[in-house]
Every structure is written in structure tokens, then in C-alpha cells.
C-alpha positions as CSV (number, residue, x, y, z in Angstrom):
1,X,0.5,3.6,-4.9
2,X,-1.1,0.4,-5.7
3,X,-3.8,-1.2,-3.4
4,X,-2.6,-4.5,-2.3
5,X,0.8,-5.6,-1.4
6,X,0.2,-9.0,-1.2
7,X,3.3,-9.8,-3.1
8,X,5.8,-8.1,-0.2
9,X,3.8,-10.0,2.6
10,X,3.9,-13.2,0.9
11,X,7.6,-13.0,-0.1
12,X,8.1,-11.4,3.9
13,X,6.4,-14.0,5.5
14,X,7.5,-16.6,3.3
15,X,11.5,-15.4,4.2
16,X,12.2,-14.6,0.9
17,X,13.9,-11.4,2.0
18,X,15.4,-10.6,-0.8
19,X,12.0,-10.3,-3.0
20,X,10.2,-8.3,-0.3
21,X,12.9,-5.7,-0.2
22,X,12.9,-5.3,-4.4
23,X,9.5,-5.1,-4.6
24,X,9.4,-2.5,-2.0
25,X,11.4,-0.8,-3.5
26,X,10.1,-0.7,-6.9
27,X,6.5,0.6,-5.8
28,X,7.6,3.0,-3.1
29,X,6.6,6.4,-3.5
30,X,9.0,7.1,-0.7
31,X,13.2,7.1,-0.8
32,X,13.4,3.8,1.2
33,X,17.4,4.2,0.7
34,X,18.0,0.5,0.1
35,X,21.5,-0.7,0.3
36,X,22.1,-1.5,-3.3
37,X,23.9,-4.6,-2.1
38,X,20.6,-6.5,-1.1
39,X,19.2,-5.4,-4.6
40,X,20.6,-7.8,-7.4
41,X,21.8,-6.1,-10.1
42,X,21.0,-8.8,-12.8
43,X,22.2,-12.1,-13.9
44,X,25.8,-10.9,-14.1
45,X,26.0,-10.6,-10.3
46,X,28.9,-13.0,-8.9
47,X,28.1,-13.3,-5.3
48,X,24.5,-12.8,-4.0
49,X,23.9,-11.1,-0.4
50,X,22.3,-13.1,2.0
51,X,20.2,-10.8,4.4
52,X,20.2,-11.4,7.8
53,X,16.9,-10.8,9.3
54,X,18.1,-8.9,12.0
55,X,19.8,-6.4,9.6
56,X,16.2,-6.5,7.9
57,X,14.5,-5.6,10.8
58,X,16.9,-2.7,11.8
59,X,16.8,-1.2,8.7
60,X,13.0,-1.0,9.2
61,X,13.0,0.2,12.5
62,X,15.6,3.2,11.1
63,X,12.9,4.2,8.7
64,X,9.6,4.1,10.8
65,X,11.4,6.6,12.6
66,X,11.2,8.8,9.5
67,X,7.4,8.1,10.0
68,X,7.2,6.0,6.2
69,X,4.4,4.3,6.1
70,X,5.3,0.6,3.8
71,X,8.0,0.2,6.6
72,X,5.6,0.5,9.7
73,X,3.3,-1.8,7.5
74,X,6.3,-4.4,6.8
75,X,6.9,-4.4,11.0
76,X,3.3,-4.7,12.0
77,X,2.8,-8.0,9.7
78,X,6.2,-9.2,11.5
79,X,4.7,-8.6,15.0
80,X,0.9,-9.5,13.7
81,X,2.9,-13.2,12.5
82,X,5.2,-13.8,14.7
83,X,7.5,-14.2,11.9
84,X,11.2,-14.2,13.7
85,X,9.9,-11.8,17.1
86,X,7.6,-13.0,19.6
87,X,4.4,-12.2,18.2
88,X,3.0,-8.8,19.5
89,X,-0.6,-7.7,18.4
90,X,-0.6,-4.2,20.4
91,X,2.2,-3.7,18.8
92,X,1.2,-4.7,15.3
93,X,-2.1,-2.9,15.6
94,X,-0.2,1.0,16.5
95,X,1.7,-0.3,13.3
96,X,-0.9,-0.5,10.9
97,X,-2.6,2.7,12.9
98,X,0.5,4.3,11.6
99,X,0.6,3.1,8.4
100,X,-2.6,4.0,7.8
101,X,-2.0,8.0,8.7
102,X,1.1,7.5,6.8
103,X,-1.4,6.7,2.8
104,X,-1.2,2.6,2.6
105,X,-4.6,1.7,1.8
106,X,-3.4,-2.1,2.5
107,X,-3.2,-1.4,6.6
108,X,-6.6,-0.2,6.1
109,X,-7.7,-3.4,4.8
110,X,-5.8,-5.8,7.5
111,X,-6.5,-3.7,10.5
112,X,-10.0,-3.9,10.0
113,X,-9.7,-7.3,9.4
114,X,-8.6,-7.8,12.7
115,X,-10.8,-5.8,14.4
116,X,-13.7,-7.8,12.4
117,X,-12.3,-10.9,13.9
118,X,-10.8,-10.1,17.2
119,X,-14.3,-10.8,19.4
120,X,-13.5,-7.1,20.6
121,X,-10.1,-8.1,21.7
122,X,-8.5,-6.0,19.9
123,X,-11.0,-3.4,18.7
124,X,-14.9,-3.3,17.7
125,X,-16.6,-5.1,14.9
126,X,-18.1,-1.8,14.1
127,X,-14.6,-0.2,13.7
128,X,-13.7,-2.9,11.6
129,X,-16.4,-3.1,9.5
130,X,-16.3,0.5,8.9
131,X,-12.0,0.2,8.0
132,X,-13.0,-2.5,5.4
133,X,-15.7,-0.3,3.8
134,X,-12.7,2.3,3.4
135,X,-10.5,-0.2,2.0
136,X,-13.0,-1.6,-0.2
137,X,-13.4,2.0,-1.6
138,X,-10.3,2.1,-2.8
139,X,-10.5,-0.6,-4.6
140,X,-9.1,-3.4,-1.8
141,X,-10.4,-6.6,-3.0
142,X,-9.7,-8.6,-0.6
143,X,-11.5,-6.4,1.7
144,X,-14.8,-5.9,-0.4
145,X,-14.9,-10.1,-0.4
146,X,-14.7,-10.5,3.0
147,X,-17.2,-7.7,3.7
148,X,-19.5,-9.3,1.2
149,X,-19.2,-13.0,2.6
150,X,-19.6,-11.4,6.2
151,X,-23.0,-9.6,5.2
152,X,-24.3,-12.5,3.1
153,X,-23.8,-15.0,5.8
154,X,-24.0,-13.1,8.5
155,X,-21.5,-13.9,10.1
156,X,-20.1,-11.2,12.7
157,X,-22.3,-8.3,11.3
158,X,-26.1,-8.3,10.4
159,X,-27.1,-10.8,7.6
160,X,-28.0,-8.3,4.2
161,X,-28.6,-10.4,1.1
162,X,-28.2,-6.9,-0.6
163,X,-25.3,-5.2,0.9
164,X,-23.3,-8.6,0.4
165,X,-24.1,-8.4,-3.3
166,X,-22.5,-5.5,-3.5
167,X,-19.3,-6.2,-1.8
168,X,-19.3,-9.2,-3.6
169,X,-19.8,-8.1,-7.1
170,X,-17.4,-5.3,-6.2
171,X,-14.8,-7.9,-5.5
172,X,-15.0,-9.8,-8.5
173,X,-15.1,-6.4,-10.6
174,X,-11.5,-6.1,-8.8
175,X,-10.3,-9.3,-9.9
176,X,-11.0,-11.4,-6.8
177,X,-11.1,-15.0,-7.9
178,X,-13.2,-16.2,-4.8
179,X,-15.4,-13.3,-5.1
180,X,-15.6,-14.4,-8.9
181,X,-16.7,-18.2,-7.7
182,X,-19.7,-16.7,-5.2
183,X,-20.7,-14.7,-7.8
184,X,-21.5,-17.4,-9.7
185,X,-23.1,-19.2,-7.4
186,X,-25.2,-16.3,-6.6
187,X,-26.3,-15.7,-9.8
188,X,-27.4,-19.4,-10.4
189,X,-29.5,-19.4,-7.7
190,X,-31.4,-16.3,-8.2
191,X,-30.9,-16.0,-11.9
192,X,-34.6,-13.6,-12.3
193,X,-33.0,-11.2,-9.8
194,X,-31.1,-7.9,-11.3
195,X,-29.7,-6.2,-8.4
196,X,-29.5,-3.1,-10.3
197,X,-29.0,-0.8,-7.1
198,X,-26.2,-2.6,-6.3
199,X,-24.6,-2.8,-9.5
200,X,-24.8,0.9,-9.8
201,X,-23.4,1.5,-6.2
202,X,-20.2,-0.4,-7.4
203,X,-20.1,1.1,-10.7
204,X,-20.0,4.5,-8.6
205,X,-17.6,3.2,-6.4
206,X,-15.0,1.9,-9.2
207,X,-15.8,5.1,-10.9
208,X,-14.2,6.7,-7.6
209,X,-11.7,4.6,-6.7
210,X,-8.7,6.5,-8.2
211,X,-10.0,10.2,-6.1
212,X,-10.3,8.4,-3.2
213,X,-7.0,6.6,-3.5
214,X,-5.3,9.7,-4.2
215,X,-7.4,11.9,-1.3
216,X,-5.9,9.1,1.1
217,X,-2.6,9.1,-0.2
218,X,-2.2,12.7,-0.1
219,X,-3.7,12.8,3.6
220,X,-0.8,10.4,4.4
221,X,1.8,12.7,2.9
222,X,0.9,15.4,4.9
223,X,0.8,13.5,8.0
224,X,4.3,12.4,7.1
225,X,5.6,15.9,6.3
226,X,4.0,17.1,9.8
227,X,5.6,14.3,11.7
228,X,9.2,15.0,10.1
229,X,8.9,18.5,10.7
230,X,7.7,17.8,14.3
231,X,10.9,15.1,14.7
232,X,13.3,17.9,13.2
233,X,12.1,20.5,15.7
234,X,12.7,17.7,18.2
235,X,16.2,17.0,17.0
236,X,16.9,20.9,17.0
237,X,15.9,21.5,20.2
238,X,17.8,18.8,21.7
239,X,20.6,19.8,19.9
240,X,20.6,23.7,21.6
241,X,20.1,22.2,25.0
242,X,23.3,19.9,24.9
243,X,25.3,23.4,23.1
244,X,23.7,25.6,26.0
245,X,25.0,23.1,28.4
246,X,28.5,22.5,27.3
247,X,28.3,26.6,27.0
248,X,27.1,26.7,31.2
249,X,29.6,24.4,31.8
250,X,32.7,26.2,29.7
251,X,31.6,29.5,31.3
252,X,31.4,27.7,34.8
């Protein structure tokens, strides 16, 4: 599964429908069941479906009830934004809670970000800083960069020169262009420094990435398996109490 899907919230927020929903469904590692009319099928397609956001959001709302964890993510950026629905950060936060059991590294990254911004609104800076750290671990760049610019300012968490080298560095390794641009800042200003703990912590860390994504992803997909088997069971048992009751009632 990759580690940022940036492109499905920018083509989501953006109302570009269409994109979002191809792109899901071309890194899903989950049977989204997309209706193949809101797919184009190539140039040679004569008339183009225009999806109705309402449809959009029903369709979602169908699958988080399968527990799948890119469609909780897609509603909790909808509620987080505002985007169409009156914007509802409880709401968006249990989300991304639930898309983070469910193995997308990318909730990690934006609920800690909230929780790193919300003045304790929402959640503690220390719970935040600690989800970014996860999310940076997996190779999140956007998480390591804002983890190292909080650190080396000091802004919201304790000022460490050191520990915002390393997020930083570890940014740019992932191919964070502003992560790229402090780095060279950095190393102009302190060009007799060589920071080589630091460069070996994110050496160990990109050297790790891949186990930890795939010890995440594989905690997710067992959550998911537990919560279908739990909502079968449910589904089951409802099912024998309405049989037993038209039974009472045919026997009454």
C-alpha cells in the first residue's frame, strides 16, 4: 500500500470525483466494488458519468460499514474539510481512528497532525507527536518534515537542534521538496557539523520502512477480518431472532 495519498485528497477536495475514485481504485488492496460506470474506460467512451456527490458519499458510507479502511479515510477528510457536509471534526477524528486500525499509514500522518495543532482540542500534543513519529517510520514524508520543522523551531514541542535534523534529513531522503530546501539551509549554516548519529538513525529507519509498513498493514487486516466476522455474527443473529419470531407468532 503506498504511504501517501495525496493524490485522492487533492483530486477529493479539489471535486474532481472522478480521479479520486480511479485512483482509489487502482492502489486498493481491498475490493472497493466500484461501479464500472464512474471508471472511464478509455478515450473511446461516448458519454462520461457525472458523479453526483451524494451518490459519492453513499457509496462510502456502504463500505465503511465493511470496516475498509481508504473509505473511512476518504469520509474523515470530507468531515475534517467541510467539503459538501457541514464540517464535523469528532466525526473526522473516529474516522481516521478507524482508518488507522484498518492499515492506512496516511490517517496516521493527518490525525497526528491534528492533534499536534489542535491546542488540546482535539487530542494532546504528546499523542500527536508520537502518531507523526509512527508515520514518519513508515516512510510518511510529510510527517517527518513537519516533526522536524516542529523540533527545530520549537514550535509546539521542545526546541532539539538534533532531533529536528533527523526528521528533516529523513524528509528529504523521502523526496520532500521543503524538507529538501531546509536542508540546505541547514547545511550552509553549520557546514563543519556532521551529524552522523542522526544520519545513521534515518539510515536505520529507511532501512526499516518496508517491515514496519507491512507489520502495520497486516495489523489492519486483521482488525478488518475481526470486525467482519464480528458484523456477520451480528447479521446472523439478528437474522434467527426475526425467524424465531415469525416461528412464535405462526405457532401462536
Amino acid at each position: 500500500m503506498p504511504v501517501s495519498l495525496e493524490e485522492v485528497e487533492t483530486a477529493l477536495l479539489g471535486g474532481r470525483l472522478k480521479q479520486a475514485i480511479a485512483t482509489l481504485a487502482a492502489i486498493s488492496p481491498e475490493k472497493l466494488n466500484v461501479p464500472p460506470s464512474w471508471i472511464d474506460q478509455g478515450p473511446a467512451q461516448e458519454h462520461p458519468v457525472n458523479i453526483k456527490f451524494d451518490d459519492f458519499f453513499s457509496w462510502l458510507e456502504q463500505h465503511v460499514s465493511y470496516y475498509q479502511g481508504l473509505c473511512c479515510y476518504c469520509l474523515a477528510l470530507i468531515f475534517e474539510h467541510g467539503f459538501h457536509i457541514e464540517k464535523n471534526m469528532r466525526t473526522a477524528i473516529a474516522l481516521y481512528e478507524r482508518a488507522i486500525d484498518a492499515g492506512v499509514p496516511e490517517a496516521t500522518y493527518k490525525l497526528g497532525s491534528i492533534y499536534l495543532h489542535g491546542n488540546s482540542i482535539y487530542g494532546e500534543v504528546l499523542d500527536g507527536v508520537e502518531l507523526l513519529r509512527n508515520a514518519a517510520s513508515m516512510g510518511h514524508a510529510r510527517a517527518a518534515h513537519l516533526l522536524g520543522g516542529a523540533h527545530f523551531r520549537g514550535e509546539l514541542v521542545e526546541r532539539n537542534f538534533s532531533r529536528g535534523y533527523l526528521y528533516l534529513l529523513l524528509g528529504a531522503e523521502l523526496g520532500n521538496e521543503d524538507s529538501r530546501r531546509a536542508m540546505v539551509i541547514i547545511e550552509t549554516m553549520h557546514p563543519k557539523e556532521t551529524f552522523g548519529w542522526e544520519k545513521g538513525q534515518v539510515a536505520a529507519i529507511l532501512q526499516n520502512v518496508e517491515n514496519r509498513l507491512k507489520q502495520f498493514y497486516e495489523a489492519g487486516c486483521d482488525a478488518t477480518r475481526r470486525a467482519a466476522r464480528k458484523r456477520e455474527k451480528t447479521i446472523m443473529a439478528r437474522s434467527h431472532h426475526t425467524w424465531m419470531s415469525g416461528a412464535s407468532r405462526a405457532v401462536a
